[in-house]
N, C-alpha and C positions, 0 to 999 in steps of 0.2 A: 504494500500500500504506500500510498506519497503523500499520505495527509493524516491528521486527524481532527477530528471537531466538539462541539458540543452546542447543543439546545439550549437556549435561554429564555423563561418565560417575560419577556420584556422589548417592549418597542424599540426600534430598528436605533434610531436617535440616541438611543440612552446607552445601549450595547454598542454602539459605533464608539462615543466618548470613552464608556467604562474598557471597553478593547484596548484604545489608545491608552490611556490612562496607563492598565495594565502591565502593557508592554513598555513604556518607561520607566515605570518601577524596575526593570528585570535589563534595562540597561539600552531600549532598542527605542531611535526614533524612526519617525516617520518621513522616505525619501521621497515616497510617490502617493498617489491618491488618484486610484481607477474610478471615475461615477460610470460603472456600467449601465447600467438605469439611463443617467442623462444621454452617454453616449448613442447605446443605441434608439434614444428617441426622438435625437438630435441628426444623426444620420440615417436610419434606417424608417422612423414614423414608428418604430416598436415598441409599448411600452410594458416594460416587466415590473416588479417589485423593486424596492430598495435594492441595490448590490452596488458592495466596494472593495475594491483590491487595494489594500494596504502594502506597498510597498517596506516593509519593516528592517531595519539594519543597526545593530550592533558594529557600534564603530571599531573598537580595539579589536573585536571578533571577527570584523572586515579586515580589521590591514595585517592581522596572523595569518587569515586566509591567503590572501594577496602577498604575501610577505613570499610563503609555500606553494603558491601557483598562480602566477599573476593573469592568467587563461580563465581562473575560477570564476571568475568576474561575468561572467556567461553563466551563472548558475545563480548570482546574488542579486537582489536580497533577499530574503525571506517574506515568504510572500502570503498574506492571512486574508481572507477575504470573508467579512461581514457580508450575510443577505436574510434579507427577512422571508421566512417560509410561510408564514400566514400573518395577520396583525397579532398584534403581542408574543409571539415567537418569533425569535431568532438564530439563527445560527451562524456561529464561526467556527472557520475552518483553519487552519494552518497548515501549511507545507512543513512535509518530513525533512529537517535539514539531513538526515543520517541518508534517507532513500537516495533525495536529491545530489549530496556530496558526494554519493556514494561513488558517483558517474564517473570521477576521477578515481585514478591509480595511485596517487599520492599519498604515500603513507604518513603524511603528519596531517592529512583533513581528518582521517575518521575520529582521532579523540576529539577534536575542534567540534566536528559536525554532532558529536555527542554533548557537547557542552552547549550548544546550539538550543539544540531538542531537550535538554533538561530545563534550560530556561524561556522555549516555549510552552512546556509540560507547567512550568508554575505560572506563567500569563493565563494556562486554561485555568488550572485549579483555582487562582485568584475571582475567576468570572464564573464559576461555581457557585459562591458566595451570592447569594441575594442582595440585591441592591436594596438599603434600608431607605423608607421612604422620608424625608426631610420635613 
């Protein structure tokens, strides 16, 4: 498999935030931001649910990568995509950094691509948690 995700009983907006949120805690900003939603409504006339590809990167974790395969850069960043499955569910997903890195031969990614995947492992566990209502 090349992902994993999880279900969140909670509007697309608030899981959008608490994702990002998340994922700075665990060290990783945001380089990109896909509105797949707008795009394909904006070129195609299609319109779908909420959907975002979160370009996500860990800088120190980028330039170890980069440091050991300056090629790898064709696999990064990490890439998590928020979409709403009905109203008040959500789902995000994340790419396996382990499957992903895997793609290379280079023997100093796989601990890296492990260290990766632990600390998207704790961005899910964190959105786990019930957002407490204010």
């Amino acid at each position: 498999m090349y992902g994993f995700s999880i279900e969140i009983s909670e509007r697309f907006k608030e899981v959008l935030e608490r994702t990002t949120h998340a994922l700075e805690q665990e060290g990783f900003g945001i380089l990109t931001i896909i509105d797949v939603q707008a795009t394909l409504r904006h070129k195609l006339g299609v319109d779908i649910s909420p959907y975002q590809i979160l370009g996500a990167c860990n800088p120190k974790l980028a330039h170890q990568a980069l440091s050991a395969d300056p090629e790898i850069g064709l696999l990064l960043p990490c890439n998590v995509v928020v979409r709403e499955i009905r109203p008040e569910c959500t789902r995000v997903s994340f790419m396996d950094p382990e499957a992903v890195l895997g793609l290379t031969e280079n023997p100093a990614i796989p601990a890296l691509a492990q260290n990766v995947r632990e600390r998207l492992l704790c961005v899910r566990k964190r959105l786990e948690t019930p957002q407490r209502p204010d």
